[in-house]
N, C-alpha and C positions, 0 to 999 in steps of 0.2 A: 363425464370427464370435463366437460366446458364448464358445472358449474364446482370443478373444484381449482379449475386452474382459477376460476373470479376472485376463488376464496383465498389463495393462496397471493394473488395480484394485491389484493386489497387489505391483505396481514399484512403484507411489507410496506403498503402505501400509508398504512398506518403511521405504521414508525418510521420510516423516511420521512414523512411531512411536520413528525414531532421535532426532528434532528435530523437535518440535512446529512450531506455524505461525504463532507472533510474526511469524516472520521475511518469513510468503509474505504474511499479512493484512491487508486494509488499503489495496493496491495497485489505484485506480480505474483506470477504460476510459484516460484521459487518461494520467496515470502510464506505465501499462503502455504506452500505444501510446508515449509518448516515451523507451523505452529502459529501461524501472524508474528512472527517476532522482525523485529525491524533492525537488522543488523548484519542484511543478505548485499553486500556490494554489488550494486545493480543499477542504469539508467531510470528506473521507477523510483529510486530512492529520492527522487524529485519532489515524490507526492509525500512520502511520508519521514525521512533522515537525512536530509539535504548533508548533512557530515559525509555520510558515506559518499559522496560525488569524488571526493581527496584523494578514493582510491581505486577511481577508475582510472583507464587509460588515455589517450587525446582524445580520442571522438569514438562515442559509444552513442547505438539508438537502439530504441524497447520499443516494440508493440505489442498487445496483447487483448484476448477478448474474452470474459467472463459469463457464463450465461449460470444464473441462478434460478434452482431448486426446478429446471427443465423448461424455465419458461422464457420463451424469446423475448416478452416484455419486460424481463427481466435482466438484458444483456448489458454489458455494458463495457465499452471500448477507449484504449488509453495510449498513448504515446509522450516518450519521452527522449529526449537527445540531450546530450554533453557534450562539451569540447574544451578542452584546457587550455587558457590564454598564459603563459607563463606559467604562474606557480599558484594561476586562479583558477578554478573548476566553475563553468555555469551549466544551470541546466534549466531545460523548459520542458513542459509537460501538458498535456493537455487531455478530456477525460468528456467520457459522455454514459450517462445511466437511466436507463429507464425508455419510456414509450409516448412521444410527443400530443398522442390522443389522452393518454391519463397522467404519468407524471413523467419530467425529465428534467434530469439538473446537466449540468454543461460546466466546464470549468477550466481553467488557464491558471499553472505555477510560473514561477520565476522564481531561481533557486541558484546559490553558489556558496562553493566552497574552498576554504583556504589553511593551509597546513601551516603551522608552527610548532616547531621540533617537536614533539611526540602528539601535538593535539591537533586536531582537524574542528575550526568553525565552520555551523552554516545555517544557513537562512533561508528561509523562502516567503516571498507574496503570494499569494492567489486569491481569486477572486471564482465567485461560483453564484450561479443563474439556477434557479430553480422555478419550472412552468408545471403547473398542477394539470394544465387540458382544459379545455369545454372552454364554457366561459369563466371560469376561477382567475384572481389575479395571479401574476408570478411575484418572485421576491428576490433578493440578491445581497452574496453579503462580502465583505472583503476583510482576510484575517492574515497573521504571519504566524511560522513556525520558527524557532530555534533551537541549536542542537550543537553538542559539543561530543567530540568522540575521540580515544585516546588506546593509547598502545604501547603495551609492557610483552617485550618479547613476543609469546604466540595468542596473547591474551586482548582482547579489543573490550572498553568498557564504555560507558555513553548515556546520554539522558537527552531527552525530545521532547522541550511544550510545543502543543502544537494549538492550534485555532485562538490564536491570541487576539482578540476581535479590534478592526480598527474601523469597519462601517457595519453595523450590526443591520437586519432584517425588517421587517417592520416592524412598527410599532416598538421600536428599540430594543426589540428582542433578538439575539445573535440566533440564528438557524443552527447551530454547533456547540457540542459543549466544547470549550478548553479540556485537552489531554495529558498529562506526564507521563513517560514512560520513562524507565530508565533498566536499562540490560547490558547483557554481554555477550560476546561468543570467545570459542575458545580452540585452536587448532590440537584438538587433542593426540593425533599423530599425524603422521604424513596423507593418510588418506582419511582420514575422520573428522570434522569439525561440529559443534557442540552451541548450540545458540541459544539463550534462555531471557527470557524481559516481562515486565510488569509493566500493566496500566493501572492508572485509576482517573478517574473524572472528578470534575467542581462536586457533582451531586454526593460523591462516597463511592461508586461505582468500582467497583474492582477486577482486576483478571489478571492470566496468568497465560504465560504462552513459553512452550518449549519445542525445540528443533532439533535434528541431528542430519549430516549431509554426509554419503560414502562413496569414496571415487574408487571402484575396482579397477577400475581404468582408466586413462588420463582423459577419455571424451567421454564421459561417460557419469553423472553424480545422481545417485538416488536420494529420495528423502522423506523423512516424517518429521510429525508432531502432533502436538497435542494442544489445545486453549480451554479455556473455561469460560463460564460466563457467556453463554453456554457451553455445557462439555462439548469440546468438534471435536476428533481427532481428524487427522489430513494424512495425503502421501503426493508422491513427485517424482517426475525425474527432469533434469536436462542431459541432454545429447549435442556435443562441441562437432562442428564441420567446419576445418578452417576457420575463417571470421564468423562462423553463424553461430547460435544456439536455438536447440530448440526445446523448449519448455512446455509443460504439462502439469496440474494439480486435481486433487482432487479434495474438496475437505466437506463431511459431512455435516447433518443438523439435527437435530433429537427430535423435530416435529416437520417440518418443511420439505425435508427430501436433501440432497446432495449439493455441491457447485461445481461447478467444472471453467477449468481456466487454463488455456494456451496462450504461447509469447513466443514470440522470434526475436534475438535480439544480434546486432551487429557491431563488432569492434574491429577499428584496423590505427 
């Protein structure tokens, strides 16, 4: 067992050390169970649609903790808060992954958002620390995201570059590709809502994420989806207590095994 969990450690430390985790951070229980599509109104939208901040409420906070494909060294914990100053939405964020003996990246957003008549701007800074262990050096890199999101009756449409590099890694190398996504979701009836978006990356890289959310009850939202690149499929739910929620994901992997992700989040 120990030497598959090494192996499983050191597939992901692979490609995490190729491309830091701009790109994976960020992503709550909801999110993830609805296919990765980035258009779930959420305190986490910090890390990845700073737009969506427009349509939270005054003061909203996320936490949430991810442990991948079974392995503790594989966890990885994220907090994010909002508060609307007038007609301005900020949001902060901060995010920790991985195992401070082998690899760990660390990271801090700044994020707001601001609505004019049907569109919602937003932005974010962040900056992200990544330490390999032993004696390996660390590196660090500092990029922004931007994001535009709009709304035609029950219909929300939008597009998200994200890792826009403004102090790249070493050796002038950014630790992150630049991202486009561009998606929508869709209230398809009173209790049904419908989320679909596409990436692609600098290199051609491509993918495809879809979502769907079912409230049989007013506390109550079940969920799936589906990504590619590689095929996951995911499922979810939240459960509403008063100002609580509480969130749950599950989204599979064709060779690694499972992830599993819980979230508490708080609005008053």
């Amino acid at each position: 067992m120990f030497w598959l969990r090494k192996s499983s450690w050191f597939a992901l430390l692979f490609f995490s050390t190729a491309e830091a985790s701009f790109e994976r951070a960020g992503l709550s229980p909801a999110s993830s169970a609805l296919g990765g599509t980035y258009f779930h109104p959420e305190p986490e939208a910090v890390f990845y649609n700073p737009a969506l901040l427009g349509l939270l409420s005054k003061r909203e906070i996320g936490f949430c903790h991810q442990r991948l494909f079974g392995l503790d060294e594989l966890s990885s914990n994220q907090a994010a808060a909002v508060i609307q100053i007038q007609n301005f939405h900020i949001g902060i964020g901060f995010y920790s992954f991985g195992w401070s003996d082998y690899y760990l990246e660390n990271g801090i957003w700044l994020s707001g958002a601001y609505p004019i008549s049907r569109f919602i701007l937003g932005g974010s800074l962040k900056g992200l620390l990544v330490s390999y262990g032993g004696n390996y050096s660390s590196d660090k890199t500092v990029a922004a995201d931007l994001s535009l999101l709009a709304e035609v009756k029950r219909v929300r449409f939008g597009a998200v570059v994200q890792n826009i590099p403004f102090a790249p890694g070493q050796n002038n190398s950014p630790l992150t590709p630049v991202l486009l996504t561009i998606g929508a979701s869709a209230q398809a009836t009173e209790k049904v809502d419908l989320f679909a978006g596409g990436t692609t990356q600098k290199d051609g890289t491509e993918g495809l994420n879809l979502g769907q959310e079912y409230r049989p009850v007013q506390y109550l939202s079940l969920r799936a989806g589906f990504r590619t690149a590689p095929a996951r499929y995911s499922f979810g739910f939240g459960a509403l207590y008063k100002v609580f929620e509480l969130d749950y994901s599950y989204t599979s992997h064709p060779a690694l095994g499972g992830e599993n992700s819980f979230g508490v989040r708080v609005k008053w």
